[in-house]
KEFIMAR-534413 format. One record per atom (N, C-alpha, C): residue number from 0; residue in one letter; atom name; x, y, z. Coordinates in nm, 2 decimals, always signed. Each point is the difference from the previous one (the first is absolute). Last residue first. Layout:
BEGIN
+-----+---+----+--------+--------+--------+
!   k ! r !  a !      X !      Y !      Z !
+-----+---+----+--------+--------+--------+
! NUM ! A ! CA !      X !      Y !      Z !
...
+-----+---+----+--------+--------+--------+
***
This chain:
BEGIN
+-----+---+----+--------+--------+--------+
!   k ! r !  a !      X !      Y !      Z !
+-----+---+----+--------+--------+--------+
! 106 ! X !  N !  -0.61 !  +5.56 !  -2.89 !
! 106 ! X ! CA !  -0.03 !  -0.01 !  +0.10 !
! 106 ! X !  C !  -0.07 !  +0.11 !  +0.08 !
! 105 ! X !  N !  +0.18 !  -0.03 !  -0.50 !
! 105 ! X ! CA !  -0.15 !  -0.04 !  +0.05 !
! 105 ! X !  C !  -0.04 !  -0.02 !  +0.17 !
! 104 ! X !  N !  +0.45 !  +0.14 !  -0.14 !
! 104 ! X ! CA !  -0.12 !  +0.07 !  -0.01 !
! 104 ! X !  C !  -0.12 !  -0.04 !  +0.00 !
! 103 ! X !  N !  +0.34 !  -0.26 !  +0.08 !
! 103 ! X ! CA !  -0.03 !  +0.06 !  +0.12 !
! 103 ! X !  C !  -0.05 !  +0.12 !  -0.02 !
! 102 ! X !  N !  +0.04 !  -0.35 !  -0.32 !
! 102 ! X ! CA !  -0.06 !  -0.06 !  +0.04 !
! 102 ! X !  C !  -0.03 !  +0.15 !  +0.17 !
! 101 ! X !  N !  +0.26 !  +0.05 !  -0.40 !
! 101 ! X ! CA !  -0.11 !  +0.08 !  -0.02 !
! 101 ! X !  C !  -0.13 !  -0.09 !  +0.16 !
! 100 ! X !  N !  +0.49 !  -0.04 !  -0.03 !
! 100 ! X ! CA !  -0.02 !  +0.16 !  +0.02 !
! 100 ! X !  C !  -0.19 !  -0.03 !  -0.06 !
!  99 ! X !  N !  +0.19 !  -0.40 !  -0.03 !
!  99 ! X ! CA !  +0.01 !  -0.02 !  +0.15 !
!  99 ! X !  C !  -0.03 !  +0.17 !  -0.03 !
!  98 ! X !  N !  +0.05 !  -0.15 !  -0.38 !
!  98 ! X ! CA !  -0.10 !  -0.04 !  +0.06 !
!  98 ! X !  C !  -0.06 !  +0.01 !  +0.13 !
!  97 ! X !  N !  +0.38 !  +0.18 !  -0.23 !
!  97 ! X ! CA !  -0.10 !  +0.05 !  -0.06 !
!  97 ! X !  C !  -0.12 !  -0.08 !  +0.09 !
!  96 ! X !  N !  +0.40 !  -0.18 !  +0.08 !
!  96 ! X ! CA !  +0.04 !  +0.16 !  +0.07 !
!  96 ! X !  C !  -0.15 !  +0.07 !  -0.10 !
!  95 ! X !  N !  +0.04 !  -0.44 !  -0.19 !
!  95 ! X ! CA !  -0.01 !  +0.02 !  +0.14 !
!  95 ! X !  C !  +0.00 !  +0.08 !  +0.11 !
!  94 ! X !  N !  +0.13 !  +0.06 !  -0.45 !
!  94 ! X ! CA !  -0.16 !  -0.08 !  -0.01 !
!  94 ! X !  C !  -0.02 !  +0.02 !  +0.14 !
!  93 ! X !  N !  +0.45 !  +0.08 !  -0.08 !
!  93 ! X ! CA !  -0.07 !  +0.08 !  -0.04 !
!  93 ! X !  C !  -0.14 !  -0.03 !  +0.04 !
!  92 ! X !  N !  +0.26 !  -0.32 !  +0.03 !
!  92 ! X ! CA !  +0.04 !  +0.08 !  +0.10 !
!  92 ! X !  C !  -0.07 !  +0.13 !  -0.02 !
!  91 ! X !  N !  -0.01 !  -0.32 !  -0.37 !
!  91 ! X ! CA !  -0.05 !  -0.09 !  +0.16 !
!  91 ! X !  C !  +0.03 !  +0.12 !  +0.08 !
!  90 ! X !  N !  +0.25 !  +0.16 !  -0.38 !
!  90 ! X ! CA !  -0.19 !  -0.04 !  +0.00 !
!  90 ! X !  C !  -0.06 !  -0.03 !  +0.08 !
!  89 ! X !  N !  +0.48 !  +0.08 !  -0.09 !
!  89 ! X ! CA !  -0.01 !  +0.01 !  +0.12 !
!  89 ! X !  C !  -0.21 !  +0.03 !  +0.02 !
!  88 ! X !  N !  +0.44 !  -0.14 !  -0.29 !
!  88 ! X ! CA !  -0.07 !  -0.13 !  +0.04 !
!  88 ! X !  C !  -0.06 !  +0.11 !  +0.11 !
!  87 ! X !  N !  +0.28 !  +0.24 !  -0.25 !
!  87 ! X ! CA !  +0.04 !  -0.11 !  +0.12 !
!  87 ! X !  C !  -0.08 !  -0.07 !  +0.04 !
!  86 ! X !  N !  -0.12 !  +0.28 !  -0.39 !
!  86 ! X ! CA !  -0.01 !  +0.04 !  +0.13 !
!  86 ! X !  C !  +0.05 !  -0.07 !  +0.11 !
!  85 ! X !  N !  -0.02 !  -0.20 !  -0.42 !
!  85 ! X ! CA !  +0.08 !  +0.15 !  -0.02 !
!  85 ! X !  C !  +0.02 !  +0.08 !  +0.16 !
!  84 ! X !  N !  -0.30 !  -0.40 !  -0.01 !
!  84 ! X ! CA !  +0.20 !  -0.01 !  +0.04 !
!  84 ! X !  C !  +0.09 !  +0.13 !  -0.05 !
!  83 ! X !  N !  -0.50 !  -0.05 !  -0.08 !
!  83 ! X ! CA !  +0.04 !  +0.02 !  +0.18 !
!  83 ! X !  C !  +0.17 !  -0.03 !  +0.01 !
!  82 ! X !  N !  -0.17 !  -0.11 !  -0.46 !
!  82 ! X ! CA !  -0.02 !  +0.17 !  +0.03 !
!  82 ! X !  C !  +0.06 !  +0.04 !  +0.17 !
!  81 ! X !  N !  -0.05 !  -0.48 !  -0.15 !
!  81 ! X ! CA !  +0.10 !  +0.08 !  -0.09 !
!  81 ! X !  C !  +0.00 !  +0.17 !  +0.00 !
!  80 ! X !  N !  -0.41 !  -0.21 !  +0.19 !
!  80 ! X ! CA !  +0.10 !  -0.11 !  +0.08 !
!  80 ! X !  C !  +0.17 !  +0.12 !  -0.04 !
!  79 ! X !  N !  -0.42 !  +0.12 !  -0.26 !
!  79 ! X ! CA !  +0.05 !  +0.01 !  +0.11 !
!  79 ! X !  C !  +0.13 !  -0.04 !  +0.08 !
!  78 ! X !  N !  -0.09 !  -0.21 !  -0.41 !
!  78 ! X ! CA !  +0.05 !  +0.13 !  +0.03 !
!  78 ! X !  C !  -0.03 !  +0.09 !  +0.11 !
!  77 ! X !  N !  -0.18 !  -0.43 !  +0.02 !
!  77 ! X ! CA !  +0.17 !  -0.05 !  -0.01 !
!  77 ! X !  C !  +0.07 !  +0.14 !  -0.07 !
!  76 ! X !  N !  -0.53 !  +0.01 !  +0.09 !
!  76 ! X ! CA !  +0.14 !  -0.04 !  +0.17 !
!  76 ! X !  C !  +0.14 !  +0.02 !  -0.05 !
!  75 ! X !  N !  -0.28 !  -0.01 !  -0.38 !
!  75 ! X ! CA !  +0.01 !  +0.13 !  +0.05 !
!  75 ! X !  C !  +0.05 !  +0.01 !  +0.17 !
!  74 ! X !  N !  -0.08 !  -0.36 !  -0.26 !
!  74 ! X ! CA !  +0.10 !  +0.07 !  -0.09 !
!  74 ! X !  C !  -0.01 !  +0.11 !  +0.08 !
!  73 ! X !  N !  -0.34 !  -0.32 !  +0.18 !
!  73 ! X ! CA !  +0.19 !  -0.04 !  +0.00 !
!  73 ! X !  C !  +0.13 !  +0.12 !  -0.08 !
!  72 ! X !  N !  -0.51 !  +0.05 !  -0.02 !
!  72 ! X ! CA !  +0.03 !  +0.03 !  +0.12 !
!  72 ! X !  C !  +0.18 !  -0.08 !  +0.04 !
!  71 ! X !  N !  -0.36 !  -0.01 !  -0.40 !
!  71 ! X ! CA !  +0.15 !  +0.13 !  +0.03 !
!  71 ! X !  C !  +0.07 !  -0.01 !  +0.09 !
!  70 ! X !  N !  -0.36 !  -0.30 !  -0.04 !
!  70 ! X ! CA !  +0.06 !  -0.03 !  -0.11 !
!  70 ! X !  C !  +0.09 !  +0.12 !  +0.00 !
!  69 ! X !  N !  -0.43 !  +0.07 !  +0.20 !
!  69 ! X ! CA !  +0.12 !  -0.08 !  +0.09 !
!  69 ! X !  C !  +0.11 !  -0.09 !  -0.07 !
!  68 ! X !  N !  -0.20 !  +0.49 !  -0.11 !
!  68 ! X ! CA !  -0.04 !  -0.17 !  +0.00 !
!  68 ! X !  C !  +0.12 !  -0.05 !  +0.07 !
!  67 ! X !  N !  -0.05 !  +0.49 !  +0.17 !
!  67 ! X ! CA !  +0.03 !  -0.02 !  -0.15 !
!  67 ! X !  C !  -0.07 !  -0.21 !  +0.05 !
!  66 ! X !  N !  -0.22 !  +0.43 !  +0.26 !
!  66 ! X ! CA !  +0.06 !  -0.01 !  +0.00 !
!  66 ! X !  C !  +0.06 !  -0.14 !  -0.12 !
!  65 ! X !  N !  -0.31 !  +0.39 !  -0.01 !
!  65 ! X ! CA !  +0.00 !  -0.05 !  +0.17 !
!  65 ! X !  C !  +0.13 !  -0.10 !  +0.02 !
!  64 ! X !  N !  -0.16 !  +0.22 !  -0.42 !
!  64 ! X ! CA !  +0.11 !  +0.03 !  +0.04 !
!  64 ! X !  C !  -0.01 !  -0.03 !  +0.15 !
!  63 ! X !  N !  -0.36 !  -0.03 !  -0.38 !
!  63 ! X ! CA !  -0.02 !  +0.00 !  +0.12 !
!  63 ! X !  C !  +0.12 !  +0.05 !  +0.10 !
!  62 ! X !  N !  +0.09 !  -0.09 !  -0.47 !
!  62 ! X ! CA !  -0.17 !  +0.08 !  +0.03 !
!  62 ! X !  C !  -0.05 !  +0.02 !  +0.11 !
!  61 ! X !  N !  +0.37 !  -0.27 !  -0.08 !
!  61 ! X ! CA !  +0.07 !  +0.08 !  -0.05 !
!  61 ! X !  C !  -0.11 !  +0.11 !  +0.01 !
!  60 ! X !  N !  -0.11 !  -0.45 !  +0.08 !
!  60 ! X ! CA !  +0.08 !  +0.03 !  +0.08 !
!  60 ! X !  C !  +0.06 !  +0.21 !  -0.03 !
!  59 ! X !  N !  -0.27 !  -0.25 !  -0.29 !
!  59 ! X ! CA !  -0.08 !  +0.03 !  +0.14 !
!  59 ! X !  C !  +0.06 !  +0.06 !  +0.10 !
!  58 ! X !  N !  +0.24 !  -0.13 !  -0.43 !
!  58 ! X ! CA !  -0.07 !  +0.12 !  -0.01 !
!  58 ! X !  C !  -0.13 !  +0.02 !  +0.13 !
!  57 ! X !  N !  +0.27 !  -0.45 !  +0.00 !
!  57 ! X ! CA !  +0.09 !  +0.19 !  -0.01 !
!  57 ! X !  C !  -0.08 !  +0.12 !  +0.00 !
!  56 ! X !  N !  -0.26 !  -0.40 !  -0.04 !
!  56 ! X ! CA !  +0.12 !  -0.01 !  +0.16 !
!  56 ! X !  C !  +0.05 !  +0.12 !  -0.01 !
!  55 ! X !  N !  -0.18 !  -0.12 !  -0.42 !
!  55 ! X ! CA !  -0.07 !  +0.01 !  +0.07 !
!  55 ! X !  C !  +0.05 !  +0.11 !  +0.13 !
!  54 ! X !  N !  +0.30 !  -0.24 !  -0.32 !
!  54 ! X ! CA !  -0.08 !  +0.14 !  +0.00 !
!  54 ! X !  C !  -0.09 !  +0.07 !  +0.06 !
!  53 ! X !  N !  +0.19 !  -0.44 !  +0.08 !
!  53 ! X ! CA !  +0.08 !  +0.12 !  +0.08 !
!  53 ! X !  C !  -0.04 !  +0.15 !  -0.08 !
!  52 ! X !  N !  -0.24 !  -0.50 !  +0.13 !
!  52 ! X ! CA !  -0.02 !  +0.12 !  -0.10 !
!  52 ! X !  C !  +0.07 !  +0.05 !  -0.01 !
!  51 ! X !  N !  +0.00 !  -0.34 !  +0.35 !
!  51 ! X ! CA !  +0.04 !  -0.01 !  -0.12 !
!  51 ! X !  C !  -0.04 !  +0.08 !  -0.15 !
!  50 ! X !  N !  -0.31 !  +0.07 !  +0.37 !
!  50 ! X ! CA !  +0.12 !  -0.07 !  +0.06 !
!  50 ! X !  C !  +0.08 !  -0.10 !  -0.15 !
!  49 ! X !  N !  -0.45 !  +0.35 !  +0.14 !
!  49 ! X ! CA !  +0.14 !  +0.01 !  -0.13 !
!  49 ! X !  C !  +0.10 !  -0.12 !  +0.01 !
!  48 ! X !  N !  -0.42 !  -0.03 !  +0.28 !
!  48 ! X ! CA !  -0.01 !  -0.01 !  -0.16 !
!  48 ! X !  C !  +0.11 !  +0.04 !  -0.12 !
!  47 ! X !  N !  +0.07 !  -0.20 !  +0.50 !
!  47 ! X ! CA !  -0.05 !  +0.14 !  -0.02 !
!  47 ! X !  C !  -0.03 !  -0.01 !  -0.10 !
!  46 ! X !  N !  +0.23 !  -0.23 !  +0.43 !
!  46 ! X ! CA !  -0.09 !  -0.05 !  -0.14 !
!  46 ! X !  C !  -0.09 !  +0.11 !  -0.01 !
!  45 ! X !  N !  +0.57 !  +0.03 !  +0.20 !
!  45 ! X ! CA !  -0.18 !  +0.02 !  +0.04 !
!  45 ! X !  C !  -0.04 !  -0.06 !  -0.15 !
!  44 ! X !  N !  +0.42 !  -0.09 !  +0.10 !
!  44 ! X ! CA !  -0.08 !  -0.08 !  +0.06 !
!  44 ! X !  C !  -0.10 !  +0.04 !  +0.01 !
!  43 ! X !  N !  +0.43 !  +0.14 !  -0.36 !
!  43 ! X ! CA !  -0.13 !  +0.03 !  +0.10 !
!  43 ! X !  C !  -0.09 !  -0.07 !  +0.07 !
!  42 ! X !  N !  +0.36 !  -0.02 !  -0.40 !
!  42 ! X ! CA !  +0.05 !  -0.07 !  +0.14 !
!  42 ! X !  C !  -0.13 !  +0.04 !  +0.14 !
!  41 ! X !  N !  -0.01 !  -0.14 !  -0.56 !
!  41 ! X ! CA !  +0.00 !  +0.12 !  +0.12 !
!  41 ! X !  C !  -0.01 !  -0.01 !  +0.12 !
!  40 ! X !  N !  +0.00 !  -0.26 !  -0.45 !
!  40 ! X ! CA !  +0.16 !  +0.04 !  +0.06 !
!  40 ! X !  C !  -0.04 !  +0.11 !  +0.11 !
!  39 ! X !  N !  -0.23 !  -0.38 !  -0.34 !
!  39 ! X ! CA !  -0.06 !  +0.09 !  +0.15 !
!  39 ! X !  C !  +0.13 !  +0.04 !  +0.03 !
!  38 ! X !  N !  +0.10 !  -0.27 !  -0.47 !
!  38 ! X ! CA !  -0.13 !  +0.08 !  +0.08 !
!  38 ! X !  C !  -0.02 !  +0.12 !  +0.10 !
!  37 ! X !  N !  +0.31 !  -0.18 !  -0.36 !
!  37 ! X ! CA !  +0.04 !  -0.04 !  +0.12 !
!  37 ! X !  C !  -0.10 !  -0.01 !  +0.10 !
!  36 ! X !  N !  +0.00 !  +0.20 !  -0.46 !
!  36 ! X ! CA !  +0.01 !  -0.11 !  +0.01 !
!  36 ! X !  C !  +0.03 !  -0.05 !  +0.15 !
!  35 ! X !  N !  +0.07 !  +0.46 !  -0.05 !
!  35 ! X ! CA !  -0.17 !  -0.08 !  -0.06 !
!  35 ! X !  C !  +0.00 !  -0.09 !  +0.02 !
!  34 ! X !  N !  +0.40 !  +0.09 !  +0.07 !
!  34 ! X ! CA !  -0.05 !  +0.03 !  +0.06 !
!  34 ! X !  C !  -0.17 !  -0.01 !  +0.02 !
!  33 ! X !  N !  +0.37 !  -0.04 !  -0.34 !
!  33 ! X ! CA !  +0.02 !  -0.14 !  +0.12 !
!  33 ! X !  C !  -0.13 !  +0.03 !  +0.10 !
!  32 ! X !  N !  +0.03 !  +0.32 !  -0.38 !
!  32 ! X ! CA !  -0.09 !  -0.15 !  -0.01 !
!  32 ! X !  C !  +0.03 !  -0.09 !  +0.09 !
!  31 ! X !  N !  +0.24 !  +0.38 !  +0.05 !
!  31 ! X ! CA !  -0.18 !  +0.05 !  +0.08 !
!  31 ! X !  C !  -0.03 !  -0.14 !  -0.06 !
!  30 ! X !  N !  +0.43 !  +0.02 !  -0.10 !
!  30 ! X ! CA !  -0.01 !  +0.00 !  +0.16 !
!  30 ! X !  C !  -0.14 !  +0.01 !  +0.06 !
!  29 ! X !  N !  +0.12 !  -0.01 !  -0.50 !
!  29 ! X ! CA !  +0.04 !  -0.12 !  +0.08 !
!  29 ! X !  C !  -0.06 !  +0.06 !  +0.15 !
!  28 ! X !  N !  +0.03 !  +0.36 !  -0.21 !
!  28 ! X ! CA !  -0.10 !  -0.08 !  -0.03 !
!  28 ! X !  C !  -0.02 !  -0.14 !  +0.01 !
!  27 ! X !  N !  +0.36 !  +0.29 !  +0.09 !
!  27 ! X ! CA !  -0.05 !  +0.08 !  +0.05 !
!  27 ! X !  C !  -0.17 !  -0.09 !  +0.01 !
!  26 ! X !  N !  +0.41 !  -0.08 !  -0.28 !
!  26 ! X ! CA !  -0.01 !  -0.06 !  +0.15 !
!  26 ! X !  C !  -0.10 !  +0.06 !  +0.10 !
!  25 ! X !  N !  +0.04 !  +0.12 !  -0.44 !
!  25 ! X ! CA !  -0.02 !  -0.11 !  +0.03 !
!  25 ! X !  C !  -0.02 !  -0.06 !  +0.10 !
!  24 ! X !  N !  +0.10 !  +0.46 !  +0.00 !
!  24 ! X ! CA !  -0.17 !  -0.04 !  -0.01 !
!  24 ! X !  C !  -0.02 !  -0.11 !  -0.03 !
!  23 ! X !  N !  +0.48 !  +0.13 !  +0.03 !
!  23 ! X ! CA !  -0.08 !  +0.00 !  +0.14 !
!  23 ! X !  C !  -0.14 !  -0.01 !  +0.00 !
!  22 ! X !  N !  +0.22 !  -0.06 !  -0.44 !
!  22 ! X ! CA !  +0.07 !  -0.07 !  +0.10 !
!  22 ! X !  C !  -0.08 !  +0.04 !  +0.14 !
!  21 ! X !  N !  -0.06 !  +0.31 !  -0.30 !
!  21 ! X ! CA !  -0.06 !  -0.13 !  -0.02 !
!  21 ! X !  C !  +0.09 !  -0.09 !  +0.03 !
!  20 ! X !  N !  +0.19 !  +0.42 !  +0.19 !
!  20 ! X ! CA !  -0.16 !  +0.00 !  +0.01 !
!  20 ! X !  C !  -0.03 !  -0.15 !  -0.11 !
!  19 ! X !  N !  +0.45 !  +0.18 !  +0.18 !
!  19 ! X ! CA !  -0.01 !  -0.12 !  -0.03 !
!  19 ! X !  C !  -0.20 !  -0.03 !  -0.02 !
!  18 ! X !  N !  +0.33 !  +0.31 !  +0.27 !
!  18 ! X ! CA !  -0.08 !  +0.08 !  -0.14 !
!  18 ! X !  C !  -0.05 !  -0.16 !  -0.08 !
!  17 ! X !  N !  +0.19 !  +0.01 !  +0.45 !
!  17 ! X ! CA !  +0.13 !  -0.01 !  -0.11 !
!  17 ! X !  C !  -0.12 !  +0.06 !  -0.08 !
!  16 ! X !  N !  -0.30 !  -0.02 !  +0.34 !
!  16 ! X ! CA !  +0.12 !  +0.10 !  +0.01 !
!  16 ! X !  C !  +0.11 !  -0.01 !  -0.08 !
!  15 ! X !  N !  -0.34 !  -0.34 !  -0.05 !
!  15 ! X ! CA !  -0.07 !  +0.16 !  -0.05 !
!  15 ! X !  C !  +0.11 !  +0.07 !  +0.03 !
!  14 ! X !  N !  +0.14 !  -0.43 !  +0.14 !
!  14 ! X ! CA !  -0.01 !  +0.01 !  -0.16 !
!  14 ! X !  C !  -0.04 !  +0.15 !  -0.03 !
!  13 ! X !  N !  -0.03 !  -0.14 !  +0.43 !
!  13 ! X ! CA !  +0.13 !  +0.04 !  -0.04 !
!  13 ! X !  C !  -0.01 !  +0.01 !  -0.13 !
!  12 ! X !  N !  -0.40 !  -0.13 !  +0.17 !
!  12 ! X ! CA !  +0.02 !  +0.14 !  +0.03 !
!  12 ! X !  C !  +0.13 !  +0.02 !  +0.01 !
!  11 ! X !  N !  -0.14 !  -0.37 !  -0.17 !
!  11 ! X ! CA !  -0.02 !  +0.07 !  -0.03 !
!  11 ! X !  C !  -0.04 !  +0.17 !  +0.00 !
!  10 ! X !  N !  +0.19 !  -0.36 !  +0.26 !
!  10 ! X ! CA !  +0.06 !  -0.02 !  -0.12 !
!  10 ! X !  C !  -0.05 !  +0.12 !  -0.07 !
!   9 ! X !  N !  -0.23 !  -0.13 !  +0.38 !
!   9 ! X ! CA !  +0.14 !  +0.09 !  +0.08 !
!   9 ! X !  C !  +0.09 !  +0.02 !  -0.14 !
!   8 ! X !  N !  -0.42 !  -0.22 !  +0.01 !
!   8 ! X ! CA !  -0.01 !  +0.13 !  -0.01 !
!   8 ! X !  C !  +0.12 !  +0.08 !  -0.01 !
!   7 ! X !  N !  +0.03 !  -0.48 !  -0.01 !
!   7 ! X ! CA !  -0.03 !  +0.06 !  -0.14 !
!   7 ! X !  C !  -0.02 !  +0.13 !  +0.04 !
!   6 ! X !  N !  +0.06 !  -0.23 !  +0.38 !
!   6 ! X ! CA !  +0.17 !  +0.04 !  -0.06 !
!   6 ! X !  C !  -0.09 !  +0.03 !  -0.14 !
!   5 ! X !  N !  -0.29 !  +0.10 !  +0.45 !
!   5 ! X ! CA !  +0.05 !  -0.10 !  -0.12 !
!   5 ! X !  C !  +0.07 !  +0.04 !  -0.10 !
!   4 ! X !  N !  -0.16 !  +0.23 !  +0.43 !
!   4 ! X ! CA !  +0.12 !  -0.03 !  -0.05 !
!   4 ! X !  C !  +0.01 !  -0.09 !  -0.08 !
!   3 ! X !  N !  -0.46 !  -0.06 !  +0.14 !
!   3 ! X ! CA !  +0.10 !  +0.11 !  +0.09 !
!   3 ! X !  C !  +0.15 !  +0.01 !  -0.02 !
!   2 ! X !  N !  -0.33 !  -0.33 !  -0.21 !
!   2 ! X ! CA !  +0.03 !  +0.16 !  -0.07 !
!   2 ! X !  C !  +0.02 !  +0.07 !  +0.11 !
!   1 ! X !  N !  -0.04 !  -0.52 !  -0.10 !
!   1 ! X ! CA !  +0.02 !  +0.06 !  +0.11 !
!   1 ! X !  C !  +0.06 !  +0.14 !  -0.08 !
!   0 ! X !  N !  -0.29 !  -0.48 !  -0.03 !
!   0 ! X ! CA !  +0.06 !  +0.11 !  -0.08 !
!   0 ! X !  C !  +0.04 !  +0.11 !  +0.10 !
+-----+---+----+--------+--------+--------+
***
């Protein structure tokens, strides 16, 4: 099962924006029973007691704010990623001129 961009979410998050609300909670509910049904969908390699919880997962994650599950971590590169080009693609160059200025304060 694959819920990173799956075409039911993507349906019924067009559906919600035409105003189209029971039509988008149909499909809205199809998409989580594929999902239950599907089993272990967590893409996380650590073995931890939440792993496949995402209530769990989230609300630890979100309690502790150290940093998000590893289940975000693609959606939020690929807006980044889409953010650095407002800026000419110029992230990498930034980061870097950041890293290298603080590396010759710590010196």
């Amino acid at each position: 099962m694959i819920i990173d961009g799956n075409e039911l979410a993507i349906l019924q998050d067009r559906l919600e924006k035409e105003g189209r609300h029971q039509e988008a909670w149909d499909v809205k509910q199809e998409f989580l029973r594929q999902v239950r049904e599907s089993g272990d969908h967590c893409p996380c390699p650590e073995s931890c007691p939440h792993h496949g919880n995402c209530f769990e997962c989230v609300t630890l994650h979100r309690g502790h704010r150290d940093h998000l599950p590893m289940c975000m971590w693609d959606m939020v590169n690929e807006r980044l990623y889409l953010l650095s080009h407002m800026t000419e693609g110029t992230l990498q160059r930034y980061e870097k001129a950041h890293t290298e200025e603080e590396k010759k304060q710590d010196a």
